[in-house]
Each structure stands twice: as structure tokens, then as C-alpha cells.
N, C-alpha and C positions, 0 to 999 in steps of 0.2 A: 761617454768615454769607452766603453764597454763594448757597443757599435762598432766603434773604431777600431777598437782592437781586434775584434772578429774580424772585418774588411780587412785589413792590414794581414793580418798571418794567413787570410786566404790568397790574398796576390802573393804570399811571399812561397805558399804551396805550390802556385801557379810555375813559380817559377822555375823552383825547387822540378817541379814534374818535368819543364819544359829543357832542363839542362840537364838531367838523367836521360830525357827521350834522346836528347842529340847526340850521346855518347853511346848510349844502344844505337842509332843511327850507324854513328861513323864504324861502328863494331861490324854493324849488318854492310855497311857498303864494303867494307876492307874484304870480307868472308867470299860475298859478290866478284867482286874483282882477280879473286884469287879461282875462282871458278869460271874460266873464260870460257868453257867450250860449252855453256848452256846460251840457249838461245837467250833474248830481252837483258843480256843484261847492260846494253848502253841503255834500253830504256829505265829498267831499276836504279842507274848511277844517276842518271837525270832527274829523277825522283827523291832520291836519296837526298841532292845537292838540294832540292825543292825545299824539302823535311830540314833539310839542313836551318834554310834558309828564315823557313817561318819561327822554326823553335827557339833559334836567336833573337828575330822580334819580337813573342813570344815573353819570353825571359827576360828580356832587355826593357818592356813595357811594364811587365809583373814586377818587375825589382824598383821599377822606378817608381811608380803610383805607391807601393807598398812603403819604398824608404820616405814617399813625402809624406803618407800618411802617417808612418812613422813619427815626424818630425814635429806633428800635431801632438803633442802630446804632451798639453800643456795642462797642470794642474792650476786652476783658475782658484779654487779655494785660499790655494796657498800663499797668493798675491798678496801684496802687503795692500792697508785699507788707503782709501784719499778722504777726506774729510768733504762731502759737497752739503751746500746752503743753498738757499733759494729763499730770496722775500716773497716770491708768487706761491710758496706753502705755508697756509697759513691755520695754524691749529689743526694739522693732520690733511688740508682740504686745497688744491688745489685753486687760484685767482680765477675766476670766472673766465678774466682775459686774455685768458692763454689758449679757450674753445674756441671751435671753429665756427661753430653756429650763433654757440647763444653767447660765445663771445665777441673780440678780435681777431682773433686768429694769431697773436703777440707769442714767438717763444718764449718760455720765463728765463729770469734771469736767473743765473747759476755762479756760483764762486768756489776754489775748490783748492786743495794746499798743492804747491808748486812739487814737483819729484823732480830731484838731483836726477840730472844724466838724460831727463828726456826732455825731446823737443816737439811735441805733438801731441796730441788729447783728442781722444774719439767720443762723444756725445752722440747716447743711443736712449731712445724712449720708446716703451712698452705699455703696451694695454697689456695686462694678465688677466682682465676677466674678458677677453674677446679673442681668446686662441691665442694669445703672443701678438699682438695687432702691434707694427710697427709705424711709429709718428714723427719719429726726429733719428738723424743722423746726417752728422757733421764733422768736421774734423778741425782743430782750430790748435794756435800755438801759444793762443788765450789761457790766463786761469782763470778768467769771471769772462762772462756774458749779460750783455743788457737785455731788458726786457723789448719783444720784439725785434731781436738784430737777425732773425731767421725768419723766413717766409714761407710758402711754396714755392718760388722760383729759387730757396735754396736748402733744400731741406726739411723743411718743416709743416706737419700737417696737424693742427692744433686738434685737444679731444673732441667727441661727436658721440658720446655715447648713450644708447637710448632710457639710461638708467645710469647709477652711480657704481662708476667703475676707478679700479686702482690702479695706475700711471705709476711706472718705475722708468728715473733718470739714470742710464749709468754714465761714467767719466774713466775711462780706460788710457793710462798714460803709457804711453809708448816713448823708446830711444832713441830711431830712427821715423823718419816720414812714410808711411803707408802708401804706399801707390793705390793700391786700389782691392776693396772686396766687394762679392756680390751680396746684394741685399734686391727686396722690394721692399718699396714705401709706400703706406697708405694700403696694406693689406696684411692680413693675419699669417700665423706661421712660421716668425720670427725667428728664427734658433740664437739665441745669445754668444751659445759656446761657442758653433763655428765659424760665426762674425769674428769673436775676440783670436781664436785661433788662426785665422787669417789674417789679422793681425800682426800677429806673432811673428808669421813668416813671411808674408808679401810686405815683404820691406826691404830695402839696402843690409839690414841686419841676416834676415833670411835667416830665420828662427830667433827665439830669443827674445824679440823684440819689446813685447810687452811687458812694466814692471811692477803695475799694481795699478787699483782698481776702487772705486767706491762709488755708491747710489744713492739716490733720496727719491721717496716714495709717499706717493698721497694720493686721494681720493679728490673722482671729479664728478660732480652732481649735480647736471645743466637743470635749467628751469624744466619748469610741467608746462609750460607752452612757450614758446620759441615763437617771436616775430619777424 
């Protein structure tokens, strides 16, 4: 969040610089024009008009990246919790049949408390001992999910890890429908926050959007040989 804010007050300098220069601009062209008997100065005004022209896009670009990123700035802590279950967790340890290898490859199934007011739930799942390895993302108007309703033809890349690593489910309930964030699946690197932050805004809501939040977390520990 921190990032953000740094990125954010530097477009918003950008801009700040680029609407100061335009008015020194227009100050230096007015001075020009009032000085007609020196040579260049149609070409100075042309220039001027140039200066003009870019410091506007300029400004006009810096204010806008600046106010969307702005608009990011969402305290994810402060969400209220969702309750999620899962019978594929079992004693802290994730169903065998939810791997990709040395299982089926079966989403687990999930269940999760309904929130007033929204019509949409984001389902995200995380490797955190493989960089933020991203395995599942979905978006459903679902509060439970069956076992295996997600595949790779829709989301879902079941564990594969070469040791016993810890899988976080989260369940992100949104007011409006999401159009769309970017992500990769099926590679490390995940950011959580600027998933849920997109969120937030790439929606009919256009900020706001998101209104609470809960995970469940377990450990997946494939066999010591894999047939």
C-alpha cells in the first residue's frame, strides 16, 4: 500500500509540474508576442502552442493514472471476515484429490456465509511456500462449491509441489459483477492485494466494490513417488 502511495503522489507531481509549465508557457508566449519586431517569433508561438499542447496530455494523463490509483486504496484488513469450510481439509492437510499429479486434479469443495448486498464471489488459491504460486481463480454467484466443479479448462490447476507446501483459499465477496482482472495462472508471483483491488474497481460499482473477505488454509504433502 505504501508503493501505491509513492506511485500515486509522483503522477500527481507530474502533473502539478506539467500545469505550472503551461502557465509559464502562456506567460512566455503573451511577453513573445508583445515583442513583434524580433525575428522567429511565428516560429517561438508554434512552439509555444507545441508546449502547450503536450503539457495538457501531460497533466491530463498524470491526474488520471494518479486519481485511479488513488481510488486503490483499499484497506483489505478492515473487511469484514466470510466464514469458508471445506471437507477436502482435513486435519490442517489438504485431500490428496485436489493434486494435480498424485491426485485428480478435483477443485475442493468450498462453502462459505452468504453477505447481504453482494452478488458475486471471487475464489483465489495460493501456493505461499512457491513465491505466491497462483492455482485457482474463479468467480461464481455460488456459496458452496462441489468437489471437482473446476478444472483446467476453467480455472483450476490442482497442487504439484515437490514437498509439503501451504495452499491458501481465499473467498472475496463483491456488490457488483467483476468484469475482469489480470492475473496468471499456473505461475508464481501472485499479488493478492492488487487482484482484490481490482476488484474493487473494475466493476459497474467502479470502486467500492468489495465487501469482505475470508480464507482457509492447509498443507499439501503429495507422495515420495508419484505414478
Amino acid at each position: 500500500m505504501v508503493i501505491l502511495k509513492v506511485i500515486r503522489y509522483i503522477f500527481f507531481s507530474i502533473g502539478l509540474i506539467s500545469a505550472i509549465g503551461f502557465f509559464l508557457a502562456i506567460i512566455a508566449s503573451l511577453v513573445s508576442l508583445s515583442q513583434k519586431k524580433k525575428r522567429g517569433v511565428l516560429i517561438h508561438s508554434n512552439l509555444s502552442v507545441l508546449a502547450f499542447v503536450i503539457m495538457i496530455f501531460a497533466g491530463a494523463i498524470s491526474f488520471g493514472i494518479g486519481s485511479k490509483l488513488d481510488s486503490r486504496n483499499l484497506d483489505i484488513e478492515a473487511l469484514p471476515n466470510i466464514k469458508v469450510e471445506s471437507s477436502s481439509l482435513i486435519g490442517g492437510q489438504w485431500d490428496k484429490e485436489i493434486g494435480k499429479d498424485a491426485g485428480s486434479n478435483l477443485s475442493p469443495d468450498l462453502k462459505w456465509e452468504s453477505v447481504d448486498g453482494c452478488s458475486q464471489y471471487a475464489i483465489v488459491m495460493i501456493d505461499h511456500d512457491a513465491r505466491e504460486f497462483l492455482h485457482w481463480v474463479c468467480f461464481t454467484d455460488k456459496t458452496s462449491l462441489k468437489l471437482g466443479e473446476y478444472d483446467e479448462d476453467t480455472g483450476y490447476i490442482g497442487p504439484y509441489p515437490p514437498a509439503k507446501h501451504n495452499y491458501e483459499i481465499y473467498v472475496i465477496a463483491m456488490e457488483s459483477e467483476c468484469e475482469d482482472i489480470s492475473y496468471r495462472l499456473n505461475e508464481n508471483g501472485a499479488n493478492l492485494i492488487w487482484m482484490i483491488e481490482e476488484m474493487d474497481n473494475n466493476s459497474n460499482a467502479r470502486g467500492h466494490n468489495v465487501k469482505a473477505m475470508g480464507s482457509i488454509k492447509g498443507s499439501y504433502n503429495p507422495p515420495k513417488y508419484i505414478k
